[in-house]
N, C-alpha and C positions, 0 to 999 in steps of 0.2 A: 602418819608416823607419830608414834608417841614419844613424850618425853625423853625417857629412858634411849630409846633410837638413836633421838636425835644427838644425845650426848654421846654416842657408840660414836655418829659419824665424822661429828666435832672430834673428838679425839683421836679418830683416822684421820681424817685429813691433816690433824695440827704433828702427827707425828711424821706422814709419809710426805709430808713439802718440803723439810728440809734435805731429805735425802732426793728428791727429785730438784732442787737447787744446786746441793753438791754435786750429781751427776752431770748438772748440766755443766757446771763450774770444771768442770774435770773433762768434759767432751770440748770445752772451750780453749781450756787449759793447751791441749792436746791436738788443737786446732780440728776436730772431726767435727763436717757439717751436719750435727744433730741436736737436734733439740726433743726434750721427754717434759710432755705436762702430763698434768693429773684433771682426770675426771671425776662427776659425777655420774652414774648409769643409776637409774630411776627401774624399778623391777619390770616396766610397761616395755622399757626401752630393751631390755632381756627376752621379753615375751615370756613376761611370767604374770599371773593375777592380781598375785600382792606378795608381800616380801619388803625388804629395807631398802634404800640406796645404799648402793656400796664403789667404795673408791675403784678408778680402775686408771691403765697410766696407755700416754701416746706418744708415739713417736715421730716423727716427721725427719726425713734423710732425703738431704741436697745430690746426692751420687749415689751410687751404686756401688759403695765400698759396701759390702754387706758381712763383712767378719766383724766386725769394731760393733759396728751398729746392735750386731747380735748378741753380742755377750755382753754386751753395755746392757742392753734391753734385758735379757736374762738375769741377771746378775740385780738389775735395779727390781725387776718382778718378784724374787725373790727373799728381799729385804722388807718390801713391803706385804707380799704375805707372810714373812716374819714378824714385822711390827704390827698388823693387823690380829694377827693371834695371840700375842702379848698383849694387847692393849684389850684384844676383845675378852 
């Protein structure tokens, strides 16, 4: 990974944590058992050759309420392939 990359992912990651913070902060808030982190995915880990790391987000859910959880998870996907295209 070069340079240049590496500052691509530095700057994804520094923009998509705080909204993966306040989702969690708001799923807390709201008392829904879920919690969203953020990964790295390595292009190996994709099954790809070569290519960048790139941010990707998970979820983890205590029950089977599965509306809350979905739109939570949507909603958070979506900000960060927002913030990712902005940034990138």
């Amino acid at each position: 990974m070069c340079c240049s990359e590496d500052k691509l992912l530095q700057t994804e990651v520094i923009s998509v944590l705080p909204l993966v913070q306040n989702v969690n902060a708001m799923a807390d808030e709201m008392q829904k058992p879920v919690a969203f982190s953020m990964m790295l995915v390595s292009p190996e880990a994709r099954g790809l050759d070569h290519g960048r790391t790139e941010v990707s987000l998970d979820s983890k859910k205590t029950t089977t309420e599965n509306s809350f959880f979905a739109a939570m998870y949507i909603s958070l996907q979506h900000r960060v392939h927002f913030a990712v295209i902005t940034v990138g």
